[in-house]
C-alpha positions, -999 to +999 in steps of 0.1 A: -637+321-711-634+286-704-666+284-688-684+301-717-669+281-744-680+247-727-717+266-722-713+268-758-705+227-764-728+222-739-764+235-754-747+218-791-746+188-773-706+183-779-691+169-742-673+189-715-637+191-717-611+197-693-583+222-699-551+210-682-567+180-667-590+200-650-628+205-654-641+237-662-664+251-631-687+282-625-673+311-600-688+325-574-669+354-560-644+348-572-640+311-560-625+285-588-645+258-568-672+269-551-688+236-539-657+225-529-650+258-507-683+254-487-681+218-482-645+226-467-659+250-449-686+230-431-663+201-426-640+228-410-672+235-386-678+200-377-642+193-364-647+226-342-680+215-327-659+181-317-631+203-304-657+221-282-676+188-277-644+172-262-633+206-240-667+206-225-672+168-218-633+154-212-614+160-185-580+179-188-567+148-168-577+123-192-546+108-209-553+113-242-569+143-242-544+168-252-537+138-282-570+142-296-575+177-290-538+183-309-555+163-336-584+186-333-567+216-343-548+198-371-582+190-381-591+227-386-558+236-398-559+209-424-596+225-434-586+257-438-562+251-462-590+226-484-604+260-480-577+281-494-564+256-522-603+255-536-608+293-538-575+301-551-555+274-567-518+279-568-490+256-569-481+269-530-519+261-522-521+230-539-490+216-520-502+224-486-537+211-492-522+181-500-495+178-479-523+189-452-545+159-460-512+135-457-503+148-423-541+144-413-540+108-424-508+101-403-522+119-374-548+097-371-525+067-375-505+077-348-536+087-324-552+048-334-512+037-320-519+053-291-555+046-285-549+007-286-516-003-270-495+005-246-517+014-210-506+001-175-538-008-151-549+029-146-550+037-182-525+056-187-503+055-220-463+045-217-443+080-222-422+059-247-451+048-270-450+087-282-418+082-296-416+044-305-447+057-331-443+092-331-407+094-346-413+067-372-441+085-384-426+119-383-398+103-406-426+088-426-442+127-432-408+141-440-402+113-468-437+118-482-435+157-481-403+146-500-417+134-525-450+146-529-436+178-549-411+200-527-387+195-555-406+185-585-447+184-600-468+168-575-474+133-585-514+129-579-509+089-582-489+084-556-503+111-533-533+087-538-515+056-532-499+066-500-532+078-483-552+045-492-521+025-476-518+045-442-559+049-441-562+014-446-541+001-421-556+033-396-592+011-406-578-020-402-564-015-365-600+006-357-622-020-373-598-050-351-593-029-321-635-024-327-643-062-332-626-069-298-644-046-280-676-049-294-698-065-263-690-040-239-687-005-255-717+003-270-700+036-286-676+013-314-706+012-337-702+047-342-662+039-351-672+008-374-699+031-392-669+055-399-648+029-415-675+017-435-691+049-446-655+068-455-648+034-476-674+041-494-666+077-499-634+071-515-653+060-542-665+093-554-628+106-548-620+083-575-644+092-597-640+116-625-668+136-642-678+167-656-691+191-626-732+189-619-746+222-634-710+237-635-701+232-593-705+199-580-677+174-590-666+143-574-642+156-554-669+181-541-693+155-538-666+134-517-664+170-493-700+166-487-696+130-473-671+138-450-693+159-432-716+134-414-685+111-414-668+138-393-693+138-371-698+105-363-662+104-355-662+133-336-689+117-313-669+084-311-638+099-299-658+122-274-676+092-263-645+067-260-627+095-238-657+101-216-656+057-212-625+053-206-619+084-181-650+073-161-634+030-163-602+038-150-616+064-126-638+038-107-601+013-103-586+041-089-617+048-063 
């Protein structure tokens, strides 16, 4: 009904509205937003192909490889439920995609902790850097899960604030961390593309516009960035573990 009467406004020329400060969009079976479903999905599919890429390339041995392949599956955990939320938006789907996005930010907070500090002269990371940043940030998720609607309505602003603030220090360690070690692995483009290409994305998150012939918001249209974003990353990661094993492995020889 609300899709009809804002077909209605729209061939009188009278602007779209939103109903509950949400746009009206088109559904396709059954989906409330289906743009938003199939970008998730192929995002979802991009994270797997790095999953497989890293199980296939990294050895097992590697020190951070059951780090980044933990992050992996967050990564198609975290998908599914973008999935879930834009087919069928309820208030328990909402939370989790949210709350899912949150812990996906953190996770790659912690892994960028890990990555950067902490490794004796074969590479290897401390046992106690896992909790000296693992415990602060599980405290930090527990606080935001707190208060991003487990006992009240979500509060979209400062979801929004507290994912800028934790990505952007994530980008400014990657983008120092990447500076340093800029002469001698050729791979750190890839990372510095990431930071400046998902910058750049966020824009369209923050945008706010009628959906594009009834499907393809800004959030949508921020789903479809992430894609070749993911896979940048992806390759970076793969890439960095493949260096790294290979550096330490020749010390050891």
């Amino acid at each position: 009904a609300v899709v009809s009467t804002q077909s209605g406004h729209y061939g009188r020329g009278k602007p779209i509205l939103q109903y509950h400060g949400r746009w009206p969009f088109k559904r396709y079976f059954g989906m409330q937003e289906p743009a938003s479903v199939f970008f998730s999905l192929a995002n979802g599919f991009t994270v797997f192909l790095g999953v497989t890429n890293l199980l296939s390339r990294v050895p097992t041995t590697y020190n951070l490889f059951h780090t980044w392949l933990g992050y992996g599956i967050l990564g198609l955990i975290v998908w599914f439920l973008s999935f879930i939320y834009h087919a069928k938006e309820t208030m328990l789907t909402e939370i989790l995609d949210y709350l899912g996005a949150s812990t996906m930010v953190m996770m790659s907070l912690y892994c960028m902790l890990l990555r950067i500090s902490g490794r004796d002269q074969f590479g290897k990371i401390k046992n106690k850097l896992n909790y000296k940043y693992g415990i602060p940030i599980f405290i930090l998720f527990l606080y935001h899960s707190y208060n991003l609607g487990f006992y009240k309505k979500i509060d979209y602003g400062y979801n929004m604030r507290f994912n800028i603030c934790i990505a952007t220090i994530h980008h400014s360690l990657l983008l120092g961390w990447g500076l340093w070690n800029w002469s001698h692995r050729p791979h750190i483009k890839k990372a510095v593309w990431v930071i400046v290409l998902s910058t750049m994305a966020v824009l369209l998150e923050l945008g706010d516009f009628p959906p594009i012939w009834g499907v393809f918001d800004a959030h949508a249209l921020w789903h479809a960035a992430t894609i070749p974003i993911t896979k940048i990353w992806w390759d970076f990661i793969v890439e960095d573990c493949v260096y790294e094993y290979l550096r330490y492995k020749r010390k050891v020889v």
